[in-house]
C-alpha positions as CSV (number, residue, x, y, z in Angstrom):
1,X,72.0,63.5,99.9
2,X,73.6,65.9,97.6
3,X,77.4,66.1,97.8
4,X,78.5,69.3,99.1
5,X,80.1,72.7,97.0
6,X,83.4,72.2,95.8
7,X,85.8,75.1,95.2
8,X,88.4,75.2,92.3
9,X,91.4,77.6,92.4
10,X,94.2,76.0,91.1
11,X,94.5,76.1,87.4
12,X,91.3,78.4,86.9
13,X,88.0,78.8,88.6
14,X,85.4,76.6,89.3
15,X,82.8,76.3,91.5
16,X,80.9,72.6,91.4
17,X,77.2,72.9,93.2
18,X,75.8,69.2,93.3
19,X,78.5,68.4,91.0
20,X,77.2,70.8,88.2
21,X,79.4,74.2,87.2
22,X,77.8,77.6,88.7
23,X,77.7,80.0,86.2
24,X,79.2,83.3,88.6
25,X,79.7,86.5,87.5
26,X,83.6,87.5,88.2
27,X,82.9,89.6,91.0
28,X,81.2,86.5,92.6
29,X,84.6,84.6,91.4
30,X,86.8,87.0,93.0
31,X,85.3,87.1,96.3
32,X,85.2,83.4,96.5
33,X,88.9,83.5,95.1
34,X,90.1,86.1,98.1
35,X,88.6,83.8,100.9
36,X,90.0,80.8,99.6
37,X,93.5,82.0,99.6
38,X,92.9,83.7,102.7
39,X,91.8,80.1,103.9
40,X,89.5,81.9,107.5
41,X,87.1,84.4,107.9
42,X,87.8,87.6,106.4
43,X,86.2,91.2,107.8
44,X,84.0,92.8,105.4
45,X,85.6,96.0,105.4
46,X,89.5,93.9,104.5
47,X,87.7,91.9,101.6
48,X,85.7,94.9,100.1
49,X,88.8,97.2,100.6
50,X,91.1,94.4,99.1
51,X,89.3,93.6,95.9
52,X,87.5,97.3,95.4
53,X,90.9,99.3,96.7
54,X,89.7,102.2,94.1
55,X,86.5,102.9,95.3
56,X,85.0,104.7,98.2
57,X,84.2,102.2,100.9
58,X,80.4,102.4,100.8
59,X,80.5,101.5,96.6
60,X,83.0,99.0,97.8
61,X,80.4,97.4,100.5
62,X,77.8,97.4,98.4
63,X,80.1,95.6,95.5
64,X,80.7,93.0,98.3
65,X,76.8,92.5,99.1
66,X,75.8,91.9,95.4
67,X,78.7,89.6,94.8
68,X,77.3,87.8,98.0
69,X,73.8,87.5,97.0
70,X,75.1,85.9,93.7
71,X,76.8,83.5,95.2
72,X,73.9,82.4,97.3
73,X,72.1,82.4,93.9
74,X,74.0,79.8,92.7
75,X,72.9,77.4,95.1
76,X,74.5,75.1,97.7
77,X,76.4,76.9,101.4
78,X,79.1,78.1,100.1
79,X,79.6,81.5,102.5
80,X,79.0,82.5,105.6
81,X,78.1,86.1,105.7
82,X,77.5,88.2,109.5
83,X,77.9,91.8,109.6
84,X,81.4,91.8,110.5
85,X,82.9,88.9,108.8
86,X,82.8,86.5,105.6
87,X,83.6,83.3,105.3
88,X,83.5,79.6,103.4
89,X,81.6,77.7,104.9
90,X,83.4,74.7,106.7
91,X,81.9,71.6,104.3
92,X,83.4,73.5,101.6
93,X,85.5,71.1,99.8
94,X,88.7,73.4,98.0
95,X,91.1,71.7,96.2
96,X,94.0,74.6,97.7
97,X,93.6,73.4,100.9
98,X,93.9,69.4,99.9
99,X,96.9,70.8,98.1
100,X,98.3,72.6,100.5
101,X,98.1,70.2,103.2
102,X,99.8,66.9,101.1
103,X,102.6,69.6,100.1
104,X,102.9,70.3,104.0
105,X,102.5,66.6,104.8
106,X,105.2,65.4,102.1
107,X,107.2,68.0,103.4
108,X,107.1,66.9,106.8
109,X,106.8,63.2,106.8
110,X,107.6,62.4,102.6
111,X,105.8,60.1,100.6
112,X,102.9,58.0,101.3
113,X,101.4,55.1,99.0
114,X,100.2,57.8,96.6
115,X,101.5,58.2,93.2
116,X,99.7,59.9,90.2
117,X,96.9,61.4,92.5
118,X,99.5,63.5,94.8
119,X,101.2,64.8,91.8
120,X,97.9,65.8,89.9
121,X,96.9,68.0,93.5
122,X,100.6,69.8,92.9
123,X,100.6,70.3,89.3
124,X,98.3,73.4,89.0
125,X,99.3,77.1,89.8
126,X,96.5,79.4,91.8
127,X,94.6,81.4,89.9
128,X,97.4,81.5,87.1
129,X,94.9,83.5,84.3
130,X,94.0,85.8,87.3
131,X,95.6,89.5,87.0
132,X,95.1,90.9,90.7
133,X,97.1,92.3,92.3
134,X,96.7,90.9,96.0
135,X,96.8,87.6,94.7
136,X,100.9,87.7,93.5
137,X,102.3,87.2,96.9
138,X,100.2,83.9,97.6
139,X,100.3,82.8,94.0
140,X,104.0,82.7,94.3
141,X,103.8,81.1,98.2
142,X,102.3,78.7,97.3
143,X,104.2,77.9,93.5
144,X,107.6,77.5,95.9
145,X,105.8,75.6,98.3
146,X,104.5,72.8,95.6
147,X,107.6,72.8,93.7
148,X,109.6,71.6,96.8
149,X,106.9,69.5,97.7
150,X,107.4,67.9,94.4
151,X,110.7,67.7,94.4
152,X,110.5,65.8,97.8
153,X,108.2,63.4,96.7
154,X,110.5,62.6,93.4
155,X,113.2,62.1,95.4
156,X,111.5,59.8,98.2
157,X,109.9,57.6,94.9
158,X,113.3,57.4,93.9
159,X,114.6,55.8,97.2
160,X,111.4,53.7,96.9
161,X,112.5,52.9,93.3
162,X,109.2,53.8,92.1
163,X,111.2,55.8,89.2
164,X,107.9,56.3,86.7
165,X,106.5,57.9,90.0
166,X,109.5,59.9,90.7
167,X,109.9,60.8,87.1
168,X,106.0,62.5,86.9
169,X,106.9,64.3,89.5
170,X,110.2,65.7,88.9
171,X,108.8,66.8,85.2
172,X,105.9,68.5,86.7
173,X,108.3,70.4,89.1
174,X,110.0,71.4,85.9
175,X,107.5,71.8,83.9
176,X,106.3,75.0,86.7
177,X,110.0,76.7,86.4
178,X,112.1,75.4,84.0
179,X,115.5,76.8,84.8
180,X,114.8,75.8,88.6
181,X,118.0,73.6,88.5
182,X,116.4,71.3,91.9
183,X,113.8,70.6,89.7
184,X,115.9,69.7,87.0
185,X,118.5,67.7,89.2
186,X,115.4,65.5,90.5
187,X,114.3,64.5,87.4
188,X,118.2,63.4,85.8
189,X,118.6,61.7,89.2
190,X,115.0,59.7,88.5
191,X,116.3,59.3,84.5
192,X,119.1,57.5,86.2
193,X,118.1,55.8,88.6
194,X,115.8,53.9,86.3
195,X,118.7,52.7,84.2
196,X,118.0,55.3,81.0
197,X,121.0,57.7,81.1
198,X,120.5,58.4,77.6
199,X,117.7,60.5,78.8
200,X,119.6,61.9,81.7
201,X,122.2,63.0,79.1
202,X,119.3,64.6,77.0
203,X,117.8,66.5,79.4
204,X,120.6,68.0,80.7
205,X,121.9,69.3,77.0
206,X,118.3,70.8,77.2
207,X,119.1,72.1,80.2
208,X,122.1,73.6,79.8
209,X,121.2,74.9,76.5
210,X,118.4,76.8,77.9
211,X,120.8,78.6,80.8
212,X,122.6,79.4,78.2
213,X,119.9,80.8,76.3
214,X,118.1,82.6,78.7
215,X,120.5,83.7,81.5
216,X,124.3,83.2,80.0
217,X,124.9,80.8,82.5
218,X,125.8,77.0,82.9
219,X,124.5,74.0,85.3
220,X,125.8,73.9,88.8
221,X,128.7,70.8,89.2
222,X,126.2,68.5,91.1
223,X,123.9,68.2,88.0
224,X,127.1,68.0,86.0
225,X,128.0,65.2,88.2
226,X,125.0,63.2,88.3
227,X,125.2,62.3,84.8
228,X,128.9,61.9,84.7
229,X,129.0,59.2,87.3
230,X,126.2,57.4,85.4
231,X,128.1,57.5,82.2
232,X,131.2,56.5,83.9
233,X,129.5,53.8,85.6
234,X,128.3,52.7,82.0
235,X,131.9,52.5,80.9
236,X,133.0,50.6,83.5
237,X,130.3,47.6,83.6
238,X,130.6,47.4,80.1
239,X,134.0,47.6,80.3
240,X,133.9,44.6,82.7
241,X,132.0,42.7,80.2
242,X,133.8,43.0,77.0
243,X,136.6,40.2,78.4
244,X,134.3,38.0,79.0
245,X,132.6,38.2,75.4
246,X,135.8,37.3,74.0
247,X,136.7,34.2,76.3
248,X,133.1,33.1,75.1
């Protein structure tokens, strides 16, 4: 039995037929693009007015019935076309919805036994080459909605002391946005809790470096802090120790 369609969005486009790439032309592309994000069925007059806004609706129409017939080209149920509606078909398999639901489900009830798999399905922007303008809102929902997914999971590996766990995460959170300074709190907090506060002092001379840099601005006190406890924590157990050396 061949394995049914799957659907890329996040990080470019792809669309896997039997496991092989279908060669689509980019109106095909953005049609398939527009239902995912839309995630149901879509009327045909909102999807051909939405992604052919400066044409008169009968061009736009008939845009939308080419671009159908080359999808069904490529092979594989893929789309569900009736003469009000379009829509994926339900054994579609689209990696924005996995993603979207183990953000939602982090979210909601934090980390399961995952590691490395759960971060790969948040570490991809939709449609990020993409330059549409329809697409900007959702790109954006779901970039926030990933990064505090992340950011949750980093924090609940921490607590799990699964630091190399909570580390990948946090890095991909900042890797995303860079001056988010969550992000960058979650990833000093992982730095310290696995006992390397050199890096945690590093990163957050990057950090502050590149407020500076790009928005004349410093890191909030609790990042400040975060690192200053660690190093005073240092200080003390080594501190603690030095007596003892000498008695030896």
């Amino acid at each position: 039995m061949a394995p049914a369609p799957r659907l890329r969005v996040l990080g470019a486009f792809q669309l896997l037929v039997a496991d092989r790439p279908a060669d689509l032309p980019w109106q095909a592309q953005r049609v398939l693009g527009l239902l995912a994000v839309c995630g149901s069925a879509q009327a045909r007059s909102a999807v051909a007015g939405t992604l052919w806004a400066d044409l008169p609706q009968a061009r736009a129409q008939a845009n939308l019935r080419n671009a159908l017939w080359q999808i069904r080209a490529a092979g594989g149920v893929v789309v569900h076309a009736t003469r009000p509606a379009v829509a994926l078909d339900m054994d579609l398999v689209v990696d924005l919805v996995d993603a979207r639901r183990c953000a939602h489900a982090l979210l909601r009830d934090g980390a399961d036994e995952s590691g490395r798999d759960t971060i790969d399905a948040l570490d991809r922007d939709l449609l990020p080459s993409w330059d549409e303008e329809w697409l900007v809102i959702d790109r954006e929902r779901q970039r926030q909605l990933r990064l505090h997914a992340l950011e949750a999971l980093s924090s609940d590996f921490c607590r799990r002391q699964r630091f190399p766990e909570a580390i990948a995460a946090a890095l991909a959170a900042v890797r995303a946005e860079p001056l988010r300074e969550t992000a960058q709190q979650a990833l000093i907090t992982a730095y310290v809790g696995e006992g390397n506060v050199s890096e945690a002092v590093r990163q957050l001379a990057a950090y502050r470096t590149l407020l500076r840099d790009e928005l004349r601005i410093a890191p909030g006190p609790q990042v400040e802090a975060i690192v200053v406890a660690a190093l005073r924590a240092r200080a003390g157990s080594t501190g603690a120790r030095r007596p003892a050396a000498r008695s030896a």
